[in-house]
N, C-alpha and C positions, 0 to 999 in steps of 0.2 A: 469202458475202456480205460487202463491205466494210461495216463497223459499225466502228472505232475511231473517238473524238473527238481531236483535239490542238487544244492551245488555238493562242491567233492565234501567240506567239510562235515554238512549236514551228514552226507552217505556215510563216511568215516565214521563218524559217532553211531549212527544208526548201527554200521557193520560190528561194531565194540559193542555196543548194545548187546544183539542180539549172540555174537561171541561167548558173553558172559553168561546169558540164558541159557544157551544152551548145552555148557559146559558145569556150569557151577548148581542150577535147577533149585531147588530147594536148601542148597547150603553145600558148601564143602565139608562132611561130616568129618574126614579126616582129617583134616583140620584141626576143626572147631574142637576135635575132643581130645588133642595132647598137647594144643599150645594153647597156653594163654589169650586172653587178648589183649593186656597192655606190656607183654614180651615184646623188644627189640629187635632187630637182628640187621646183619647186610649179606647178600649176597653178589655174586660176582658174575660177569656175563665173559665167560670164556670161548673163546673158538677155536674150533679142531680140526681144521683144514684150512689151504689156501682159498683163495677169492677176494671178492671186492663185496664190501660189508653195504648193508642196505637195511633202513627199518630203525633206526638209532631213535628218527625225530618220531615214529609210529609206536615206538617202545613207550617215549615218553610220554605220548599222549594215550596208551591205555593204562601204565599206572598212575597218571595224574585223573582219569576219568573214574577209576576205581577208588580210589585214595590218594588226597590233594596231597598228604601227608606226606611219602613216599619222595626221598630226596635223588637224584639220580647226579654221579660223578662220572663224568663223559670223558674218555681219555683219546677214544678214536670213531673221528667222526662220520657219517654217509660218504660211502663214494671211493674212501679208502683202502688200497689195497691190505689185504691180513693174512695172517698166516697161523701156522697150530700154534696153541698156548697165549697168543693176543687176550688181552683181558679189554674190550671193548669200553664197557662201564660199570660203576657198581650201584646198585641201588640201596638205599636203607629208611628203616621207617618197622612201622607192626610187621611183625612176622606169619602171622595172619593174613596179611594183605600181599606180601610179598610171595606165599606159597599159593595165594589164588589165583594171580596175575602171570606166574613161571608158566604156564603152557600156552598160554594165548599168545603171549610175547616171544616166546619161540617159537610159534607156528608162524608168526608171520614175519619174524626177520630172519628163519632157517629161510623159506620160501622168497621174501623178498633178495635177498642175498644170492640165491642161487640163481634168480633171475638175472639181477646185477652182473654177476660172476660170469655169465655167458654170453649177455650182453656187451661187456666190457672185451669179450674174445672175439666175437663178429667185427666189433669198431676197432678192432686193432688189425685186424686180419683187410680193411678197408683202408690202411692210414696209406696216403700219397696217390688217392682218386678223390674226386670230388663226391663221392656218391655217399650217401647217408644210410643206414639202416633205420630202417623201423616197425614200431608192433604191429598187432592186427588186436578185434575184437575176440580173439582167441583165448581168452581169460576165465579163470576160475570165478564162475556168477558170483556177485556179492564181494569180491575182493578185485575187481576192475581197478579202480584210485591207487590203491596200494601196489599192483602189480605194474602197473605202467607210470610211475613214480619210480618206481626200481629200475624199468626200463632207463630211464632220464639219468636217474645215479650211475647206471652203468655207462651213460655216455652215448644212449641212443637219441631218437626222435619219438615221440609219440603219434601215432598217423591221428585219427580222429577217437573223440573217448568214447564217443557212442553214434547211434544212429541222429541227433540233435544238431553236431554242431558242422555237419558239413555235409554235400550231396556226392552221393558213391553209387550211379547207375552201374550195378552188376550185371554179367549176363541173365538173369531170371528176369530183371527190372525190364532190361530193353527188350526181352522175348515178349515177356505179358504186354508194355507198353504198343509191341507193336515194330519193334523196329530200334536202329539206333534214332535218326530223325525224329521219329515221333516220342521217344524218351527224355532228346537233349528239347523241341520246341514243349513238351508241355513242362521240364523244368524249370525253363524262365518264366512262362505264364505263370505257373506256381508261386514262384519266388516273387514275382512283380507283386501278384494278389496278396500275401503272405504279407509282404512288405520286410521281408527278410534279405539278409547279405549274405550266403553263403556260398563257399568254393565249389565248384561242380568237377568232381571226376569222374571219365566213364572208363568202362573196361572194356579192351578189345582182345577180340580170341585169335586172330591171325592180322595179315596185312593187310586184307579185304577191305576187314571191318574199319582196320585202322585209317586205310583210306578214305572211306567214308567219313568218319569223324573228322578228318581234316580237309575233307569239302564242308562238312556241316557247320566245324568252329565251334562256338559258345560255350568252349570249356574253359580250365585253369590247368587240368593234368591228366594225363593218358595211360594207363594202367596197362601192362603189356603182359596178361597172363598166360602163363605156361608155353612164352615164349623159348625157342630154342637161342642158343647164342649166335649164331648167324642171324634169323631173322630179327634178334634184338639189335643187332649194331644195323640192321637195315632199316629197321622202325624209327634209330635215332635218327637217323642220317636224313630220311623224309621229316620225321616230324622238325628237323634242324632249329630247334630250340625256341620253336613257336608254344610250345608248353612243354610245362614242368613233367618228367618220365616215372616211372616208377615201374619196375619191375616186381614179377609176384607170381608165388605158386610151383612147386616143385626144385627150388633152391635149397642147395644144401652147402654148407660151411666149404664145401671143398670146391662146389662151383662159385661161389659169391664173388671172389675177385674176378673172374673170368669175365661173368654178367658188368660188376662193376666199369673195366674195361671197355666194356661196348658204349658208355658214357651216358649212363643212364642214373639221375639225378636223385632217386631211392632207389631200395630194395628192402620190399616190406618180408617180415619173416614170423610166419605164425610160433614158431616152433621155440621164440627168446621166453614163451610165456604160457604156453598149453604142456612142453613135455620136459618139463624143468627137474634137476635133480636138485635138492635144500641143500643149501649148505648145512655143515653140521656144526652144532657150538651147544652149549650148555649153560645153565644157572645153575651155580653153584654157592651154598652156603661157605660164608669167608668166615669158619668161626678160627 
């Protein structure tokens, strides 16, 4: 059973790694056979539409993994709004290295960007409630770090980055478990045996269930899935700020402030990170 942890950076390098394998294979032959390889060159990272730019510090770190060489002139940094014709940054060094490293590097700051870019629209659409958006595990396998990194530039939360660093009894958990009760008491035996600290949220599907949990206790936050907005402002009102809320499941951009509204402390959104459009931008040679 796969059980080892690596943290993000390991992942990141691993995910470049393998990026480049399986892109580049045996050699970029196109390349390799009408440029030199001690040719020059710079190229320019331009962008062609509005958005909020993400991936700048992720750039730099695949062309410094591919060649240390490879100088980058940063002129607009993560996080910041852009618009068509922005020239982000330039890189320069072999030109060789520069035409191998152009797709990977726009695959993942078209993608991170666009993330950002929608992100940055959910939290604005939230400004003057207390309520925070945030991701989900809903993420392109193998590009999880990067894609909830964008989340952050754009100005969200990151709910949890994996199944590791927090407890999230879903409805499946408490069905097999047996119950809410028997889900929420064999979590802390776990955790006690474990000798581990983490947050426990469960999920409730109506006010039933939610009542129960708030006879049971022993959490940190209450997940209010595929609540309607009446039953959400009712769920607050009970749970009256004895735990952190989090709203979740069938939200969409046009009801989020509504939900918001009912005073409920998140509102996680699969959709900032699984049905993204990229933003669009280009490397372009500055000869």
């Amino acid at each position: 059973m796969l059980n080892r942890y690596k943290d993000p950076d390991e992942l990141t390098g691993e995910l470049i790694a393998l990026a480049f394998t399986e892109d580049i294979g045996d050699g970029d032959h196109t390349t390799l056979c009408c440029i030199p390889p001690d040719k020059t060159g710079k190229s320019r990272l331009i962008i062609k539409e509005n958005g909020v730019l993400a991936g700048v510090e992720a750039a730099k770190r695949i062309f410094n993994f591919f060649d240390p060489a490879l100088h980058m002139e940063i002129y607009i940094h993560d996080g910041a709004e852009v618009k068509a014709d922005d020239v982000a940054f330039t890189v320069t060094g072999h030109i060789q290295s520069i035409l191998q490293t152009e797709r990977l590097v726009l695959n993942v700051m078209q993608r991170m960007s666009g993330i950002a870019t929608v992100t940055h629209r959910y939290v604005k659409e939230l400004e003057g409630t207390k309520t925070r958006v945030l991701d989900t595990r809903k993420t392109t396998p193998g590009m999880r770090i990067l894609e909830k990194d964008a989340v952050r530039i754009g100005g969200g939360m990151n709910h949890r980055t994996g199944l590791y660093d927090m407890i999230l009894l879903k409805d499946n958990h408490i069905d097999f478990a047996g119950g809410i009760e028997h889900a929420i008491t064999k979590t802390h035996h776990y955790l006690k045996e474990k000798g581990k600290n983490l947050k426990i949220e469960i999920e409730v599907r109506n006010l039933n269930e939610l009542d129960e949990v708030l006879r049971m206790g022993g959490v940190d936050r209450i997940m209010l899935d595929n609540f309607n907005i009446d039953d959400t402002r009712e769920a607050v009102q009970r749970i009256a700020g004895r735990y952190e809320t989090e709203s979740s499941g069938g939200i969409t951009f046009n009801t989020l402030r509504s939900y918001a509204a009912c005073g409920v402390d998140f509102i996680s959104v699969g959709a900032l990170t699984h049905s993204i459009k990229s933003l669009d931008m280009s490397l372009k040679a500055n000869i």
